[in-house]
GUKOLRO-279337 format. One record per residue: residue in three letters; x, y, z of N, C-alpha, C, O in turn. Coordinates in steps of 0.1 Angstrom, whole numbers, padded with zeros to 4 digits, always signed. Layout:
# residues N
alaXYZXYZXYZXYZ ...
# end
This chain:
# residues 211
unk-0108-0161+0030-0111-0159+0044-0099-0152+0050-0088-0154+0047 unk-0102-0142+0059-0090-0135+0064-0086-0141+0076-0092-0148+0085 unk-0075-0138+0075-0066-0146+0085-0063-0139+0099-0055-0142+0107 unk-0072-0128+0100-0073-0122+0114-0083-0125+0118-0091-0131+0112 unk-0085-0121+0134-0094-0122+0137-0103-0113+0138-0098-0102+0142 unk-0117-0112+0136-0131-0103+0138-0129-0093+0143-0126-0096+0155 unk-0130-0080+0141-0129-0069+0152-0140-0060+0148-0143-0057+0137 unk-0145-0057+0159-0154-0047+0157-0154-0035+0152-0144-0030+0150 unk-0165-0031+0150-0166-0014+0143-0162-0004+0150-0159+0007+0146 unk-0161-0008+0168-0159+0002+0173-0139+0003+0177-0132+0012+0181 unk-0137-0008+0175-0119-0008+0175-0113-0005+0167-0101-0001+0169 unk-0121-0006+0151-0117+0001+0140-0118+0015+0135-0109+0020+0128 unk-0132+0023+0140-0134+0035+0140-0124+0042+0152-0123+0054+0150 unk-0116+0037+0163-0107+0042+0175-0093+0048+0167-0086+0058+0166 unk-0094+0038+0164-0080+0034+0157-0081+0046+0144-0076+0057+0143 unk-0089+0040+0135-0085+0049+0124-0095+0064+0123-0097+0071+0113 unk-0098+0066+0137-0101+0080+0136-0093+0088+0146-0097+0098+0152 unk-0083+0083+0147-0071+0088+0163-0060+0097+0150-0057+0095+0138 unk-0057+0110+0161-0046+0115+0155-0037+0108+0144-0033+0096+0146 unk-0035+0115+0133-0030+0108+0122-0020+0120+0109-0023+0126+0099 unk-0006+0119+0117+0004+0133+0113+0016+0125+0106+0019+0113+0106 unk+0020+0134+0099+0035+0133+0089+0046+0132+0101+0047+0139+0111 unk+0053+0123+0098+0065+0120+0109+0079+0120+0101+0089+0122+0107 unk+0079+0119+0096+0093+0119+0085+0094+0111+0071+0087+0102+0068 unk+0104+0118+0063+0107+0115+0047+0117+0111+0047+0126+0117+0052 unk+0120+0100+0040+0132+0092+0037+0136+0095+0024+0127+0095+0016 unk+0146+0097+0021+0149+0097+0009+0163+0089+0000+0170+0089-0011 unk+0163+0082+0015+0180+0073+0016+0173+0060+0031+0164+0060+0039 unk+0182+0052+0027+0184+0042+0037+0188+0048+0048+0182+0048+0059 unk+0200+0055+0046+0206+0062+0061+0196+0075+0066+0200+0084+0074 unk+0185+0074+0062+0181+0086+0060+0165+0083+0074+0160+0090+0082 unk+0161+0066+0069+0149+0060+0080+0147+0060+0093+0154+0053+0101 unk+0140+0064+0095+0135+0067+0107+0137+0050+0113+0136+0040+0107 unk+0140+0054+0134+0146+0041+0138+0127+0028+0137+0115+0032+0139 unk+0132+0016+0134+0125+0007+0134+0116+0004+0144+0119-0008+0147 unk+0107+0007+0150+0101+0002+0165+0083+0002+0166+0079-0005+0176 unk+0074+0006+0161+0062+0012+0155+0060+0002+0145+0066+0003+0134 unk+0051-0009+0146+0044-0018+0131+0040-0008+0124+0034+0002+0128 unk+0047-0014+0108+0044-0006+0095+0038-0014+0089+0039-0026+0091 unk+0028-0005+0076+0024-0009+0065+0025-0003+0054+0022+0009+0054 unk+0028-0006+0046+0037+0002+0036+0026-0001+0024+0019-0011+0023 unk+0027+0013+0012+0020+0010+0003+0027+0013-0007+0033+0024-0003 unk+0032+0008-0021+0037+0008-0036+0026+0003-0043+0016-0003-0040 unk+0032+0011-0056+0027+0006-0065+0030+0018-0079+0038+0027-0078 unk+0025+0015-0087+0028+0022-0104+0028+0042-0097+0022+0047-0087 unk+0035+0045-0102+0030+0064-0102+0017+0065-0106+0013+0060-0117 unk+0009+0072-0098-0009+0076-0103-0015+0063-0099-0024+0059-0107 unk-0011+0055-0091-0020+0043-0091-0033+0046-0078-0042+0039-0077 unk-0030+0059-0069-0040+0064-0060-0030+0057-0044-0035+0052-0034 unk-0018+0059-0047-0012+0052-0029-0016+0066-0019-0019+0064-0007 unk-0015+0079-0024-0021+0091-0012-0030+0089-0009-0032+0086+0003 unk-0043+0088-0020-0055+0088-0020-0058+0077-0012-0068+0080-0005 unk-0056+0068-0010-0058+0056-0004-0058+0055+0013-0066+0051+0021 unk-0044+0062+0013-0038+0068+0024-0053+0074+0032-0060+0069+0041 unk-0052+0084+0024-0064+0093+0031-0073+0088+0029-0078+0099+0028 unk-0081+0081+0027-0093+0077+0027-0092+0066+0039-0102+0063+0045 unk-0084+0062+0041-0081+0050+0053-0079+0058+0069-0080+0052+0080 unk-0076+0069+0067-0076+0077+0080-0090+0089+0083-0093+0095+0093 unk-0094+0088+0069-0104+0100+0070-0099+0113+0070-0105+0122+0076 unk-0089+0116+0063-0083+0133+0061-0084+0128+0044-0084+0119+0036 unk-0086+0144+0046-0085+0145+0025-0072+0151+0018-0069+0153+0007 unk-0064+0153+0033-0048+0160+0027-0037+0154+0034-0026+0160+0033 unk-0036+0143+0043-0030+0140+0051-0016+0132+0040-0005+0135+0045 unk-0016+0126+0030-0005+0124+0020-0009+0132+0007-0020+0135+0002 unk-0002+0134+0005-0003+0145-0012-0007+0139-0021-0002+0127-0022 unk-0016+0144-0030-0020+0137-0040-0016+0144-0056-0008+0153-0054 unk-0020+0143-0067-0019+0155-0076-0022+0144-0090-0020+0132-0090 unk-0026+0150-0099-0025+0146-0111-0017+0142-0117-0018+0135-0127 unk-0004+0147-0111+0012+0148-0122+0019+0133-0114+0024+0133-0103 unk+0017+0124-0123+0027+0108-0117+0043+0117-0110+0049+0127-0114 unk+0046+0104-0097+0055+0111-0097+0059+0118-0082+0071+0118-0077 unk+0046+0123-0077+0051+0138-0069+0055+0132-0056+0059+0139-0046 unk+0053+0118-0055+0063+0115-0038+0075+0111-0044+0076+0104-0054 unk+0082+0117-0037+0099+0113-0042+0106+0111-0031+0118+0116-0031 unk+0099+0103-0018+0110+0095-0008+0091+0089+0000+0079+0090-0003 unk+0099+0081+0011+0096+0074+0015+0089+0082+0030+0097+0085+0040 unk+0074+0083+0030+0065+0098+0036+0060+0081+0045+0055+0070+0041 unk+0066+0086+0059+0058+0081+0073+0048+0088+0078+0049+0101+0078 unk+0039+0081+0083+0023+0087+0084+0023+0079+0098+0022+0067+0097 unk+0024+0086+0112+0020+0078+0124+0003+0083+0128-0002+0095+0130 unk-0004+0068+0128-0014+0067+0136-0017+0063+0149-0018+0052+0153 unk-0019+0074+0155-0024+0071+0169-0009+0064+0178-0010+0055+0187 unk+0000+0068+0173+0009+0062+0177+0012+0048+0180+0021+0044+0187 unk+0004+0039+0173+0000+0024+0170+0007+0020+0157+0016+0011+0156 unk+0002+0027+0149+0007+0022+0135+0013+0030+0126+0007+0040+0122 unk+0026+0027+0121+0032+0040+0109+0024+0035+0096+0019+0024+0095 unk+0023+0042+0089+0015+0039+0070+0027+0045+0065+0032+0055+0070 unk+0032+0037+0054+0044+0045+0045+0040+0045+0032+0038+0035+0025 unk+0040+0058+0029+0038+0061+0014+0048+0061+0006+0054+0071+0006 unk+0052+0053-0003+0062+0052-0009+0064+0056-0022+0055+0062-0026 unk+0072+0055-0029+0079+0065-0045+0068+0055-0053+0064+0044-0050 unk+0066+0063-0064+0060+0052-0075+0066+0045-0085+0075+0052-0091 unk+0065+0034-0089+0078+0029-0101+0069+0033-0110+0058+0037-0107 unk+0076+0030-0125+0073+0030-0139+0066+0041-0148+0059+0041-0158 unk+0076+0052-0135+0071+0068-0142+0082+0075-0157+0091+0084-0155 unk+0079+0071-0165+0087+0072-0179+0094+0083-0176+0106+0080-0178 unk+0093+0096-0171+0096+0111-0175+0105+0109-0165+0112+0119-0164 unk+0109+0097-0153+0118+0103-0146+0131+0100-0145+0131+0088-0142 unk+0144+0103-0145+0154+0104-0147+0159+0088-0147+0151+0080-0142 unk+0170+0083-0153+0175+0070-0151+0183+0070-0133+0180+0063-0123 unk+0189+0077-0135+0195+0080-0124+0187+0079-0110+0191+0072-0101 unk+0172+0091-0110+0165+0090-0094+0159+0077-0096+0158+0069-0086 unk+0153+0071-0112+0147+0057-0108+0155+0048-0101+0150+0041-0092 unk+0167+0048-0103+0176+0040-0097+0179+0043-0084+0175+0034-0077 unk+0183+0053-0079+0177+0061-0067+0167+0052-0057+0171+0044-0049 unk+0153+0057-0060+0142+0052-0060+0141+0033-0054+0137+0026-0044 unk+0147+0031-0066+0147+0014-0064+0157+0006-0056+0156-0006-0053 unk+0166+0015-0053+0177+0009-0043+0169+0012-0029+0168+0003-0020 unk+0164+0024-0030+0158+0026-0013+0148+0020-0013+0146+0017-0001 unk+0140+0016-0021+0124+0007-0021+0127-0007-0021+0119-0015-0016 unk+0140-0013-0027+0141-0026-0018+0155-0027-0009+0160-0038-0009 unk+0159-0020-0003+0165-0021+0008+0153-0019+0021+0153-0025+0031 unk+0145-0011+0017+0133-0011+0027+0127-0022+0029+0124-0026+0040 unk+0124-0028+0018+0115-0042+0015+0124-0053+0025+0120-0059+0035 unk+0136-0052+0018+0140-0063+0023+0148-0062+0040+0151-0074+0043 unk+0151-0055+0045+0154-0052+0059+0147-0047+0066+0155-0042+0074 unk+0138-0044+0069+0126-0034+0079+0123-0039+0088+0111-0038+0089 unk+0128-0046+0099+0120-0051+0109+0106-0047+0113+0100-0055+0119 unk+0101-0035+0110+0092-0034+0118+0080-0034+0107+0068-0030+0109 unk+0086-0038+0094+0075-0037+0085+0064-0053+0087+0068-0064+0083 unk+0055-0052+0090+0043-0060+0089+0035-0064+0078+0031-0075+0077 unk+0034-0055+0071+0022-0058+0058+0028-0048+0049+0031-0037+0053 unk+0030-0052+0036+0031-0048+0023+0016-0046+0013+0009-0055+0008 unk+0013-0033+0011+0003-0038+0003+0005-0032-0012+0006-0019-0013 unk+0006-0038-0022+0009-0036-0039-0001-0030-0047-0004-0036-0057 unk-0006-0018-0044-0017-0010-0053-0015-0018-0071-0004-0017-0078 unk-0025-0024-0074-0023-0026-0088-0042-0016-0093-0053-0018-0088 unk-0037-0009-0101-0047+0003-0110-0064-0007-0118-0061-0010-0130 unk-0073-0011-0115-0080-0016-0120-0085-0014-0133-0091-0023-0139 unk-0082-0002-0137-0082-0003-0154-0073-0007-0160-0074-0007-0172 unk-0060-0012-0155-0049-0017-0163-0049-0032-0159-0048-0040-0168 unk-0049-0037-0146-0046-0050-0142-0032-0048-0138-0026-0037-0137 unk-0028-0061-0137-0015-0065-0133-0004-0063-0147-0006-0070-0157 unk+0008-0053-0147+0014-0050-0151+0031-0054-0155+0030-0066-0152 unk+0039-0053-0158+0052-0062-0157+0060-0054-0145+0067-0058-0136 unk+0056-0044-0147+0060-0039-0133+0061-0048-0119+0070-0053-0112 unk+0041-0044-0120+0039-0052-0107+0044-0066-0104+0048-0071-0093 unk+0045-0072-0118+0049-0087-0116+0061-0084-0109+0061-0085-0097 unk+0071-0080-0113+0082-0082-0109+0083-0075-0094+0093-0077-0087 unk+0074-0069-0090+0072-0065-0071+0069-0074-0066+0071-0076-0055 unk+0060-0084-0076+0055-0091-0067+0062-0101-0060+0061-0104-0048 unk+0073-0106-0073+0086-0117-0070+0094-0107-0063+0101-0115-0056 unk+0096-0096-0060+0108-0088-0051+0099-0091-0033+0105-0092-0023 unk+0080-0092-0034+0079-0088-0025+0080-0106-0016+0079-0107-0004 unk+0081-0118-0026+0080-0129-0019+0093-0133-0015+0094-0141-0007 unk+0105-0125-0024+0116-0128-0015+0120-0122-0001+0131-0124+0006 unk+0105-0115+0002+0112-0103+0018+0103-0112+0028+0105-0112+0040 unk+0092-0123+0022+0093-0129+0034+0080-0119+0047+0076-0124+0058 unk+0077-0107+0041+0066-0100+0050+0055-0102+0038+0056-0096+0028 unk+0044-0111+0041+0033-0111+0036+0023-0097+0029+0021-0086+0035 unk+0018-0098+0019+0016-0089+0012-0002-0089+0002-0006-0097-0006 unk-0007-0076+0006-0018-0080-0003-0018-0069-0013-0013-0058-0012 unk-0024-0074-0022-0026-0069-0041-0038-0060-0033-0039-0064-0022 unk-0045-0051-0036-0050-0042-0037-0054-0031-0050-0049-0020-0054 unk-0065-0038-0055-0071-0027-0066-0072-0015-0064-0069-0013-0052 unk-0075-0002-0072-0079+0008-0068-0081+0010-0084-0076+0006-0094 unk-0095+0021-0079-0099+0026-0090-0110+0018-0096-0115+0019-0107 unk-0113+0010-0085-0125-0001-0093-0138+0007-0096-0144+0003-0106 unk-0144+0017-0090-0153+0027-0096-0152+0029-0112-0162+0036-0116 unk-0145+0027-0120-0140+0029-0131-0146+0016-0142-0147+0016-0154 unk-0149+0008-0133-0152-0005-0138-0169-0010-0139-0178-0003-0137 unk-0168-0020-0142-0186-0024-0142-0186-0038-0137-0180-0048-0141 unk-0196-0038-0127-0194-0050-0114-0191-0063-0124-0188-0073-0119 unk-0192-0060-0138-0187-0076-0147-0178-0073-0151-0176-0080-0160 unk-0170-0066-0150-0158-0064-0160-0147-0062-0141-0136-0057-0140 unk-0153-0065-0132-0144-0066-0127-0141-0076-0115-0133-0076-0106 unk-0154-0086-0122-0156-0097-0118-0144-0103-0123-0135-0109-0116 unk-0144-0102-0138-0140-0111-0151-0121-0107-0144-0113-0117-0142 unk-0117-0094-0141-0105-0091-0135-0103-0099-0119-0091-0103-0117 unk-0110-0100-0111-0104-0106-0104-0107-0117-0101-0104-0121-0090 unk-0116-0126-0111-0113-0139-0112-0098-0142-0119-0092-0152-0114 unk-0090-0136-0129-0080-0135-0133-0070-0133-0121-0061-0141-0118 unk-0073-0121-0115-0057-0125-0111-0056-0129-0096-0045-0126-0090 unk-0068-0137-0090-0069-0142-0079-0058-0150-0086-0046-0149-0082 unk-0064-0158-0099-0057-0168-0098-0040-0167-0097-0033-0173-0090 unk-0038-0158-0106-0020-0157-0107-0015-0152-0094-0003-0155-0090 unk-0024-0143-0086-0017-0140-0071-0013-0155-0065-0002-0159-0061 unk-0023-0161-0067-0020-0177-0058-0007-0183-0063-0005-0195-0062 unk-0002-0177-0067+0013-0187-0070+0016-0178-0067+0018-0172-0077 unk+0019-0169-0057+0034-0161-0050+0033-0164-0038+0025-0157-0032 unk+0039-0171-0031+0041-0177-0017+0042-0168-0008+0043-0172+0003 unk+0042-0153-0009+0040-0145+0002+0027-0139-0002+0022-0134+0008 unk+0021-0137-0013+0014-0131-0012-0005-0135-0009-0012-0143-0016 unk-0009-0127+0003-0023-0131+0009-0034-0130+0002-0037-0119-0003 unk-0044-0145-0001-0047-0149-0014-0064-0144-0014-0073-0150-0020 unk-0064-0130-0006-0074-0123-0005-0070-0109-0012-0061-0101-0008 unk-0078-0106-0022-0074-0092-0032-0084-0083-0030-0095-0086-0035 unk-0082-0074-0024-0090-0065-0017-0093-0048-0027-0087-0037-0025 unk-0102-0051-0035-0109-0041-0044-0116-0028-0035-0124-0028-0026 unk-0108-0016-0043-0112-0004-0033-0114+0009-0045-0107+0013-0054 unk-0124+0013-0041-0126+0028-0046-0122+0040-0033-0130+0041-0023 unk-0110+0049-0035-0111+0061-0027-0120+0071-0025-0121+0078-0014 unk-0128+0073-0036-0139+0083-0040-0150+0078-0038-0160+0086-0038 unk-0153+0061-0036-0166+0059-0027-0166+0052-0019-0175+0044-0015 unk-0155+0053-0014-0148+0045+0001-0153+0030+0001-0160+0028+0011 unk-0149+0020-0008-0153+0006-0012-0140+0004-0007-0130+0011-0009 unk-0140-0009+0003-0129-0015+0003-0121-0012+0015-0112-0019+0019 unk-0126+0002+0021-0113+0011+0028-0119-0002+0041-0109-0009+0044 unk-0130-0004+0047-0132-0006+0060-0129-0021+0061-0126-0025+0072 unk-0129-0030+0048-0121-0041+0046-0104-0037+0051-0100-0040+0063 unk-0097-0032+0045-0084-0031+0045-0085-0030+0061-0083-0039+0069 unk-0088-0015+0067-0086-0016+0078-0089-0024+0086-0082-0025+0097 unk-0100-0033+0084-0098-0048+0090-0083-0058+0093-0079-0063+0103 unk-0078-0058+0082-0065-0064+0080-0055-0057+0089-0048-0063+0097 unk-0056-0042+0088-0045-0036+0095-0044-0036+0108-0032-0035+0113 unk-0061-0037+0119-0062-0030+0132-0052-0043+0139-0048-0040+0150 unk-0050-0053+0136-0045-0066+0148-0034-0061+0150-0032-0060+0162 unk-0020-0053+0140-0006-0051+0139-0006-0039+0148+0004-0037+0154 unk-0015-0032+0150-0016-0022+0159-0015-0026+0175-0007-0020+0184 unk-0021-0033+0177-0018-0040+0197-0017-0052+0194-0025-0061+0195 unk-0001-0053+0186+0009-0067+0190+0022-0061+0193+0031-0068+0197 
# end
């Protein structure tokens, strides 16, 4: 059951069909835009669909970049909606080809964000539905219950699957999400390419917008 309250189709369509522009790239701590605007931030694996997602949640088809090649966001892309809500597209982990050095890079700015953001609201953890939960993700998931901002798991890619084979997955990892004390024990399955799931999420998002 979600832990907001009911909002209509027409508060949800306002909102996520209002101006929706690139506002700045982080590529450093010293580098973030000032704190003041509720955020929602999305991670997860390189290629797990965090653009795609993006844009399917605003209704543009180019508003975050997308591409074939894991990889191609390399800082931290603010997206202001409607001047209500920032979306932050964030770097992808556990992209093999990329340097020791920028992963490191990478992982110092993604949890100094995590864990200092005042204005961050909701974390959501793209985990890939053809793979499941990853060692990766596990270990986000324990980084994301030490920050203390509630967070939901988020499939993508469930078009890929067969309404039983992804039953059988998130009967699985309902259960292991429920042992992370921050994270919200609702797992929210989405396809970007047949827009499954998007008008759920934005359910979750419209309250952080007029608080």
């Amino acid at each position: 059951m979600s832990e907001n309250p009911p909002a209509s189709g027409e508060e949800i369509s306002a909102l996520f069909t209002s101006k929706c522009e690139f506002i700045a790239g982080s590529s450093s701590v010293e580098s973030l835009p000032p704190a003041s605007t509720p955020e929602i931030c999305f991670i997860g694996r390189s290629n797990v669909g965090k653009s795609s997602l993006v844009n399917a949640l605003v209704g543009q088809k180019a508003l975050a970049r997308t591409s074939p090649n894991p990889g191609l966001t390399k800082q931290l892309n603010f997206f202001s909606l409607g001047d209500r809500l920032i979306l932050v597209d964030m770097p992808g982990y556990g992209y093999a080809k990329v340097s020791k050095e920028r992963k490191g890079e990478w992982d110092k700015l993604i949890r100094s964000y995590l864990r200092g953001r005042t204005s961050l609201k909701r974390s959501c953890l793209l985990v890939d539905a053809r793979r499941g939960l990853m060692p990766h993700d596990r270990e986000f998931m324990t980084l994301l219950d030490e920050t203390a901002v509630i967070y939901h798991v988020v499939l993508t890619k469930i078009d890929a699957l067969t309404a039983k084979d992804l039953g059988v997955l998130l009967e699985s990892m309902t259960k292991e999400v429920g042992s992370h004390v921050a994270a919200h024990p609702q797992i929210i399955a989405t396809s970007s390419m047949r827009k499954e799931g998007i008008h759920e999420l934005q359910e979750q998002f419209l309250p952080f917008a007029y608080t």
